[in-house]
N, C-alpha and C positions, 0 to 999 in steps of 0.2 A: 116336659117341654123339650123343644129342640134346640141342639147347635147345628144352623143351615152349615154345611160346606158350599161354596158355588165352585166349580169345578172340578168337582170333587174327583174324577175318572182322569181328570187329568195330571201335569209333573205334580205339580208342588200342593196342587187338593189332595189327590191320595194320598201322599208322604202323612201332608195332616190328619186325613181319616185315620191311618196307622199309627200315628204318635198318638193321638184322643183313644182310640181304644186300647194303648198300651199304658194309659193314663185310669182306666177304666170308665169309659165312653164311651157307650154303644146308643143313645139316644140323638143319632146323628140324621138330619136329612139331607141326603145327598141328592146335589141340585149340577147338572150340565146338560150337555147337548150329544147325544152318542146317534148323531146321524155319522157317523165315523164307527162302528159299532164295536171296531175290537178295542177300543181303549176299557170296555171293563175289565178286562185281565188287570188291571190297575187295584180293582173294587175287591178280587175277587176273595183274597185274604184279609180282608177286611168286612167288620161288621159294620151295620148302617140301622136304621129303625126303619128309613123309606126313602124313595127315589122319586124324584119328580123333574119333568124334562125345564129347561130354561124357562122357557116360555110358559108354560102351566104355571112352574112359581110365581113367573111376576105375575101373572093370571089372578093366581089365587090369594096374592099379596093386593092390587088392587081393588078386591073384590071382598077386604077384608076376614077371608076365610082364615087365615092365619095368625088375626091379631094378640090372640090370647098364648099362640104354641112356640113360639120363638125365644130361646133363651140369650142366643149369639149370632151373630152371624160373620163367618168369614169367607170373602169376598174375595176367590180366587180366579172367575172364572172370568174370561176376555178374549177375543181374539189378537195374540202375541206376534202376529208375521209383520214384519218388519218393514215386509216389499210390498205389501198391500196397499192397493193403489185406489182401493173403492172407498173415498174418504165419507159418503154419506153412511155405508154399511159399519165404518169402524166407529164412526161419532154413533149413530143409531145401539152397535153393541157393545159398545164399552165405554162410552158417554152414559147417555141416555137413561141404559139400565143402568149403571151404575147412581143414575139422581136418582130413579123408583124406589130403590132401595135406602139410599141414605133418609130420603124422608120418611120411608116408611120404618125406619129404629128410631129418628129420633120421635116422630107421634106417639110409639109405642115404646119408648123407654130400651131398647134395646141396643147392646154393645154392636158397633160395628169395626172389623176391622177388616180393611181392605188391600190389595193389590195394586201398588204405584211401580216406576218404574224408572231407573237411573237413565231410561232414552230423554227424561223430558231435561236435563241438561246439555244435548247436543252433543258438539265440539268444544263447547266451553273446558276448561281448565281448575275451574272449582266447582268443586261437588259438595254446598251446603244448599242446604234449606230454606233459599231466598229465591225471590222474583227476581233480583237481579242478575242471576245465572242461568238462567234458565231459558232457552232457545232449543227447542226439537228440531229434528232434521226429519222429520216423515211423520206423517199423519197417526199412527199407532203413536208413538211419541207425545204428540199433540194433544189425542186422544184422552193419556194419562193426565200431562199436563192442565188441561182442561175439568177435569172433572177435581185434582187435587186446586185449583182456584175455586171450584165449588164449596169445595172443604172450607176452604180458606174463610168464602163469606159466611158458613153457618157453624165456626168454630167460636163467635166471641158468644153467640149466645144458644150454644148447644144444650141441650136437654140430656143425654143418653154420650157413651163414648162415641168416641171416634177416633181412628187410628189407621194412617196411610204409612206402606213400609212398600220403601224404594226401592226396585230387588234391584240388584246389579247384575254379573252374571252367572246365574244361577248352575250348578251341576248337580247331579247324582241320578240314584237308580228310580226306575219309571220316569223316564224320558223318551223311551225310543219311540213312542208314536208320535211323534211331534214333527218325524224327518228331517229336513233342511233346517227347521225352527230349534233341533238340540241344543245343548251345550255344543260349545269349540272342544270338549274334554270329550264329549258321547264320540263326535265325531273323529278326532284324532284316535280313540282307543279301537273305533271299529276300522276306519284304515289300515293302524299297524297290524291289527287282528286280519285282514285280507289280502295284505299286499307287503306287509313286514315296513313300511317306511309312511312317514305321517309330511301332509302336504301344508304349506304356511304360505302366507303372503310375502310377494316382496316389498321392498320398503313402501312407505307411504307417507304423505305430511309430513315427510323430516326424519322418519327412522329408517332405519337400516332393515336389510330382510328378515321377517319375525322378531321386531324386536320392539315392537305396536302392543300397549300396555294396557291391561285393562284388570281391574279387582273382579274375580273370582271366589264366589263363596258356596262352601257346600250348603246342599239342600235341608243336612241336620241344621244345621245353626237357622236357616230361614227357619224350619220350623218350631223351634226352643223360642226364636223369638216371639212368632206367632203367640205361643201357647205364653208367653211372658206375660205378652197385653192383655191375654184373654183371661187368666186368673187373675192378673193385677185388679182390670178394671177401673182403673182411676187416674186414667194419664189418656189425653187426649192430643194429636198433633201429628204430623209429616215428619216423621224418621228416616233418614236413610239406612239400608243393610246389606253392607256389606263387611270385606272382612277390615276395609281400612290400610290393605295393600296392593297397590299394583306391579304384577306379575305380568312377563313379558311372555310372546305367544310361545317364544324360545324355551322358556324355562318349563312352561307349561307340558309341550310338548316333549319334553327332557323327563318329566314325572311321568308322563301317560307312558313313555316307551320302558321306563324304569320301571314302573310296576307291572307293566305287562312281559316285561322278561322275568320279573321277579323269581315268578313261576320255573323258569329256566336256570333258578340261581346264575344267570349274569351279572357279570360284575357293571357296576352303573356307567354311566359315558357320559363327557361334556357334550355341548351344542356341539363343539367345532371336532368333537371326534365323529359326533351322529351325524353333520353334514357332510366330513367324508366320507361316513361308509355309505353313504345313499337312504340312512334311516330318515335325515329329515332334507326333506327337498322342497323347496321355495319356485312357487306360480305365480304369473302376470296378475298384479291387483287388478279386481274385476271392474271395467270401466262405470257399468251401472252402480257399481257403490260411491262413486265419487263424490264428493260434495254432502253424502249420508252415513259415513259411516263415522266412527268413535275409535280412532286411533289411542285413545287413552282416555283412562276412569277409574277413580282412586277416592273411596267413600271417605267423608267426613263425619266419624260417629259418635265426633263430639254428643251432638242431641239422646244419639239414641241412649249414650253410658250414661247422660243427667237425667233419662227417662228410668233409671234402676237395671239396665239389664247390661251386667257386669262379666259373663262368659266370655273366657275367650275365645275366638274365632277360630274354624282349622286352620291350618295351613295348609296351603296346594301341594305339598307332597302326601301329607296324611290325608288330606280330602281324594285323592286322586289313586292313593293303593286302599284307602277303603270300597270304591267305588269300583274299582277292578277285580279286586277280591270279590266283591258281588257274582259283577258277573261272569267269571271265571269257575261259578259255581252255580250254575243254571238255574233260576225259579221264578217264580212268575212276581216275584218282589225285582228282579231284575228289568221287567219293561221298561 
């Protein structure tokens, strides 16, 4: 039997196809869309049993060709843009399919664990796991939103797991096809790597220049968690994951330049050193983000620690000189 990956070729699918075959896992079906064709360099050190495009799975899932060969599924694959403005195409791929598939593990008894998202709290100020906090500001948002209220109505009498994890925001290695869509950490580290100085917002919503808060969690811990649910198996519900700190773009951007001097044995520097030397320099908040963006975001993990997963989280200077050290060391685990 298989554990489905859905986007698999992409950040946080590969990472998991690599954690399961260092788990000893190679009975993996790996399930996205590579009309984008170079994300397999994601795949490429990684084992898989088979590949099948988005669309042929749900194909083959509605046409019950699959009923019998699914061990797990997890539920990574979505369109993540932020600015995407085609609300019927994002409800359509990452609503939609996202119901196909929930009905179709609990029919057949199969663990599902899926891809939620810290956007469907908005602007809001508390990040737990209630309807009451919960306001998107963009249809990707909404998207998630929507389909964790699907959850919601077939969680009292569910057959099979189920298990929705909140990412916050996400870093580490195999991310760079994603562009514009990276981490704020991919992006500040290939800056200072082309220009020696990393570019921040000026203030916004009440803060000061770079100093707009938001929880950053490495990519390991997403996937330790993943793999938590997935051997557990007996805990069902809407998790958030993050690390339970929020980190200013300031400080952020203070670790990315830290580690990438690293290499240079320099000595580390404050914000207000790196603002004077011109390392970190602050641009006009962009007017189209206004009204959409998340000035601050700071997971509440109560649920997740009473769901049993008790690791602790990295921290943004260890997440951030592991992830440079990466790619400071060129391989195709780097993407």
């Amino acid at each position: 039997m298989y554990i489905a990956v859905t986007g698999a070729a992409g950040f946080i699918g590969s990472n998991l196809v690599r954690a399961l075959n260092a788990r000893g896992h190679d009975n993996i079906l790996a399930v996205d869309d590579l009309g984008r064709g170079d994300k397999f360099r994601n795949l490429v050190d990684c084992d898989i049993a088979d590949y099948l495009d988005k669309d042929d799975f749900l194909a083959r899932i509605r046409d019950g060709d699959l009923d019998d060969d699914l061990e797990a599924v997890l539920h990574q694959g979505a369109c993540s843009d932020t600015l995407e403005s085609d609300g019927r195409y994002m409800l359509q791929n990452n609503y939609r399919y996202s119901v196909a598939l929930l009905e179709h593990c609990q029919d057949n008894d199969v663990p599902l664990c899926y891809a939620s998202s810290a956007s469907v709290y908005g602007a809001g100020t508390v990040f737990r796991e209630e309807r009451a906090h919960e306001a998107p500001l963009n249809v990707y948002g909404y998207s998630k939103f929507l389909f964790d209220q699907y959850v919601r109505r077939v969680l009292p009498d569910h057959t099979a797991p189920v298990v929705g994890l909140r990412y916050f925001n996400v870093y580490g290695p195999r991310e760079s096809h994603k562009g514009r869509m990276a981490s704020v950490v991919h992006h500040f580290m290939q800056q200072y790597r082309e220009t020696g100085s990393v570019r921040l917002f000026e203030g916004s919503d009440g803060y000061a220049n770079g100093a707009q808060e938001r929880d950053f969690v490495s990519v390991e811990d997403v996937v330790k968690v993943n793999l938590h649910f997935l051997e557990g198996r007996d805990r069902s519900g809407i998790y958030n994951l993050g690390t339970g700190r929020a980190t200013s773009f300031n400080a952020v951007a203070a670790a990315v330049i830290g580690a990438c001097r690293a290499e240079a044995a320099s000595a580390p520097s404050t914000v207000a050193e790196l603002v004077a030397s011109g390392a970190i320099v602050y641009v006009p908040f962009p007017p189209d983000l206004a009204g959409k963006y998340q000035s601050f975001t700071q997971a509440d993990t109560a649920r997740l620690r009473a769901a049993g997963y008790t690791a602790p989280m990295l921290a943004i200077d260890e997440g951030v000189r592991r992830y440079a050290e990466g790619l400071m060391t060129p391989s195709r685990t780097s993407s």
